[in-house]
C-alpha positions as MATLAB code, in Angstrom:
seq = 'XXXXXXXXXXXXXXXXXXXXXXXXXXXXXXXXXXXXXXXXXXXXXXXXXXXXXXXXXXXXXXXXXXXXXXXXXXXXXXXXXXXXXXXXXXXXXXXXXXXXXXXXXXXXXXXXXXXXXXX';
ca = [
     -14.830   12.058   -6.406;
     -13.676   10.520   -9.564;
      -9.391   10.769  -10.326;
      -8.040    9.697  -13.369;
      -4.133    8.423  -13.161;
      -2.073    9.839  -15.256;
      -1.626    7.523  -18.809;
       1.857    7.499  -18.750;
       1.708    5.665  -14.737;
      -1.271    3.792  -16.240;
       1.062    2.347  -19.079;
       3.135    1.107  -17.235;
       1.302   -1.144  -14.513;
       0.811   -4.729  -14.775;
      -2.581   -5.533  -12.616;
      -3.626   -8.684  -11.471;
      -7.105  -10.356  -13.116;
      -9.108   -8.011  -11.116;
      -7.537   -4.527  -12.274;
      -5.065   -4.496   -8.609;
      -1.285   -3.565   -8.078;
       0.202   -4.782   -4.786;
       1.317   -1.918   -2.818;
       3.950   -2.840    0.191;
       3.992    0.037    2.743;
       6.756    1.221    4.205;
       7.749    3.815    7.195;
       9.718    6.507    5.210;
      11.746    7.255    8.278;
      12.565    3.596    9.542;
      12.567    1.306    6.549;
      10.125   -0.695    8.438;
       7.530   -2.508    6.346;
       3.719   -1.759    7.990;
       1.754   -3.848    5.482;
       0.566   -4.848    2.094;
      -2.436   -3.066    0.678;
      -4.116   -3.415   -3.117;
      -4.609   -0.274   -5.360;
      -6.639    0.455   -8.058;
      -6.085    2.555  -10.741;
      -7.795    5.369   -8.977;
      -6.716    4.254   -5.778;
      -3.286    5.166   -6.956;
      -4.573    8.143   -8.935;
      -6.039    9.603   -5.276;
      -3.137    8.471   -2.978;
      -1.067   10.948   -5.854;
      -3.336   13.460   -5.400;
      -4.222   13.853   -2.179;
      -0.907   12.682   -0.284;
      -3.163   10.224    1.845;
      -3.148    6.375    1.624;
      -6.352    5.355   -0.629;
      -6.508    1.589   -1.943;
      -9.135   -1.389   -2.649;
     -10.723   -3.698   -0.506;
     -10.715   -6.433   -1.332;
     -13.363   -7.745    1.130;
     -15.604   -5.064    0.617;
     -15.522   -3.906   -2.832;
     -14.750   -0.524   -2.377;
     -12.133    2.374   -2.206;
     -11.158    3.149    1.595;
      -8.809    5.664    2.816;
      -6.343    4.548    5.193;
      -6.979    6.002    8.664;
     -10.290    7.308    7.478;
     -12.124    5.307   10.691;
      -9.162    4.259   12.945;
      -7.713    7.767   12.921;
      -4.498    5.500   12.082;
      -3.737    7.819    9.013;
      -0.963    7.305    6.509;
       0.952   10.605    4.549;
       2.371    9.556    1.803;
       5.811   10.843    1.537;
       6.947    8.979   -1.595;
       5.666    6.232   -4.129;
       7.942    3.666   -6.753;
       7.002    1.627   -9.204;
       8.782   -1.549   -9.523;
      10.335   -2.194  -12.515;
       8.299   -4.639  -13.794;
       5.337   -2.627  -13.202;
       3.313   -5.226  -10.795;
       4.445   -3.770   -7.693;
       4.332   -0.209   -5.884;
       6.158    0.540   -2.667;
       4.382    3.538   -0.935;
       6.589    5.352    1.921;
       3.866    6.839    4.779;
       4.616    8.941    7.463;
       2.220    6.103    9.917;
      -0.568    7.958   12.477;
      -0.905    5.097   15.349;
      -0.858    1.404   14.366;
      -0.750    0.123   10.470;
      -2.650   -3.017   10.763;
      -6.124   -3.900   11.891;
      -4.770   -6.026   15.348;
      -3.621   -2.681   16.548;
       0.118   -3.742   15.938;
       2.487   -1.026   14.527;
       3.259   -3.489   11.503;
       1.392   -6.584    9.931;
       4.556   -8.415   10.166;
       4.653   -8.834   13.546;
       3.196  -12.223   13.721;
       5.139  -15.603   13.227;
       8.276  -15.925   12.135;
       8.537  -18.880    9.674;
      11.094  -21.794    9.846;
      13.665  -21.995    7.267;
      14.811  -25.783    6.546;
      18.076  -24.723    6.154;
      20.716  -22.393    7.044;
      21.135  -19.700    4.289;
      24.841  -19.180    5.404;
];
């Protein structure tokens, strides 16, 4: 199944060297961030299309659906484009965990030390 994005969307993205646009995930209802996946152009053009989470691995070269294994699916409720163009935030309605450990979010491992108070 080849999908084309639409030019306009395609105009307007600034991809890394190897044709990628960082996607950060988000739970639509909770504001929570679940984890940070790459899209392709037609990554993007099939999460549009079909309402499910689609992007690149990175590891394996290919397009994968989110869920499409696990049974950990993601609906896409909304997608922005940042406005510089280099970033997308998707908002999923989350099926089970988000990331591979079987955590709910990818950000649940260690908190990093700040040299100094922000206050």
């Amino acid at each position: 199944m080849s999908t084309t994005l639409d030019p306009q969307v395609a105009a307007r993205l600034k991809r890394t060297d190897d044709g990628l646009v960082a996607a950060v995930v988000q739970a639509h209802d909770t504001g929570e961030v679940l984890m940070l996946g790459w899209m392709s152009d037609e990554a993007l053009a099939r999460t549009l299309s079909t309402g499910r989470a689609t992007y690149w691995s990175r590891s394996r070269q290919e397009l994968w659906v989110k869920g499409e294994t696990s049974g950990h699916r993601q609906w896409v409720r909304e997608v922005r484009l940042d406005c510089d163009g280099d970033a997308l935030l998707v908002r999923v309605e989350q099926e089970g965990p988000a990331c591979h450990t079987g955590e709910r979010t990818c950000f649940d491992a260690d908190l990093l030390p700040l040299a100094a108070d922000p206050a």
